[in-house]
Structure formats: structure tokens, C-alpha cells
C-alpha positions, 0 to 999 in steps of 0.5 A: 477516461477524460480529463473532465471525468478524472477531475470530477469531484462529486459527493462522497457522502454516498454509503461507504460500503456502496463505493467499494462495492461499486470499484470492485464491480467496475474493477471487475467489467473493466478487466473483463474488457468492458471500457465504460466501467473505467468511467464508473470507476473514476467516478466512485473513486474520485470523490473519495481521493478528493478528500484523502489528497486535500487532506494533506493540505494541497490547493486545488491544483496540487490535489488535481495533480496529485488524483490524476497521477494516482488514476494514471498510476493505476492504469499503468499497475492495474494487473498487479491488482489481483483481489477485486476487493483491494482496488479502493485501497490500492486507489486511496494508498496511492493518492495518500503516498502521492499527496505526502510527497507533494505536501513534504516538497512543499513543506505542507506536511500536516495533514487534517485530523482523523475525525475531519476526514474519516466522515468521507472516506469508506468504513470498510478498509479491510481491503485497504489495509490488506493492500498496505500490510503486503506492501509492508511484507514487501518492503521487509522482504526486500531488506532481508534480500539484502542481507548475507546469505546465511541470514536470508536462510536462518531468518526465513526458516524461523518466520516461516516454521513454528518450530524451525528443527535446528539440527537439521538447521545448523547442519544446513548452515554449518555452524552449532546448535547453540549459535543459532540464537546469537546468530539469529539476533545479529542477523535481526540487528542487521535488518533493523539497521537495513530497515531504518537507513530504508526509512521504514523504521 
């Protein structure tokens, strides 16, 4: 992958539907072991992380710095990328992360409207927004990690069971029936707090 190639700007006016088809295809003969569709990939994807990075306002610089740190991104992280589909999203999800921290350290922080960038990005971001909402799992997984024992079980048991048998619970946790609601909603608490000293919240 040459540094012309990652610097390629391109058109981004192609079908939106026609990228992702196009990175899912080149993700696909890449992993297979096919090194030209690497090429491929850079180009249907970069043109498209041109207009997300300058989005955030970065010059021109700043934005070639910003791409070429998220393709290095993903050659390190590729096999982490198990859905074909996701690999556009995993892409744009990286440069917009990438482009908020440059743009925050120097206090350039207000990105372009929706209606300005939306033209030149993909309509179809269902694989997108798959890639962010299991980042978000992943994140409030971490904090839940990070809280008393009794809390990790009580509040997997209750995410995870539609209807959680509290006898066998309480039984498992050795406390009352009738404490498991306050204890549940402390435990919330607690992962609110977790949450917002995170950032996340």
C-alpha cells in the first residue's frame, strides 16, 4: 500500500451502495490472501474518509495524517473485523474517532453539518452502526467488569434472562428475595457512576 495510494482522494460521488459492496469484496480477496485488492480497498475507502476527517475541520495535513493513521489502524486490527459487511464501518468509525482527537488538541471541535457530509458518505450504514453498537456493548461490558462480584452476577442474570428465577438467584447470591430490587438498583447506580467517570455517559 503506497503512501500515493493512501493519499488519493478520489470522487466520492460513486453509488453508496457500490462502496460497501466494493470494501466488503476487497476485504474478502484480501484476507484470502490476494494483496492487490488492498489497493482496491484504499481506493473505494478513502475518498469517502476524506470527507468524514474534513468534516472535523482538520487542514489538509491534519486530515492525511488522520487517513493514514486509520488504514495503518486497520492493517494492525484487520482479523478483529470478523463480518465482511462491517468493514466500511469499522473504516469510517476509526477516522471519525481519530479526526475528534486531532480536532479536540487543537481546539477545532465543531464538526460540519449532517446535511453537508451525508451526500458523500454511504446510505447503507447498517454495518456501521452494527460496528458502533458493539463497541458500546464492549465498553459497558468493561465497566460491569469492574464492579463487586455480586453486581457483575446479579446484573448479567437480569440482562440476560427475561425472567431471572430469584429464588434460585437469591439462593446463588445469599441474600433475600425482596433485596434483589434494591440491590439491583445500587448496583445500577454504581454502573452509572463507572460510566460517567469513563466518559461514556
Amino acid at each position: 500500500m503506497s503512501s500515493s495510494t493512501i493519499t488519493e482522494r478520489g470522487d466520492a460521488g460513486q453509488s453508496p451502495g457500490g462502496v460497501w459492496a466494493q470494501s466488503a469484496d476487497a476485504f474478502d480477496r484480501w484476507i484470502a490472501g490476494d494483496p492487490s485488492a488492498l489497493d482496491d480497498l484504499v481506493r473505494a475507502m478513502t475518498p469517502v474518509l476524506w470527507h468524514v476527517v474534513r468534516a472535523y475541520r482538520l487542514d489538509a495535513d491534519a486530515a492525511e495524517d488522520v487517513i493514514q493513521s486509520t488504514w495503518l489502524a486497520f492493517v494492525r486490527s484487520s482479523a478483529t473485523i470478523l463480518d465482511t459487511a462491517a468493514v466500511g464501518g469499522w473504516l469510517t468509525m476509526t477516522a471519525r474517532r481519530e479526526a475528534w482527537r486531532v480536532s479536540k488538541g487543537a481546539g477545532r471541535t465543531t464538526p460540519t453539518d449532517e446535511e453537508e457530509l451525508a451526500p458523500h458518505l454511504p446510505r447503507q450504514r447498517s454495518a456501521e452502526t452494527d460496528v458502533v453498537e458493539a463497541d458500546r456493548r464492549d465498553r459497558l461490558w468493561g465497566a460491569v467488569d469492574g464492579l463487586p462480584e455480586r453486581c457483575r452476577r446479579l446484573l448479567r442474570v437480569v440482562a440476560f434472562e427475561n425472567r431471572p428465577d430469584y429464588a434460585s438467584l437469591a439462593s446463588e447470591l445469599g441474600m433475600p428475595i425482596g433485596s434483589i430490587g434494591p440491590t439491583r438498583g445500587r448496583c445500577l447506580a454504581k454502573l452509572r457512576v463507572a460510566l460517567i467517570e469513563a466518559g461514556e455517559l
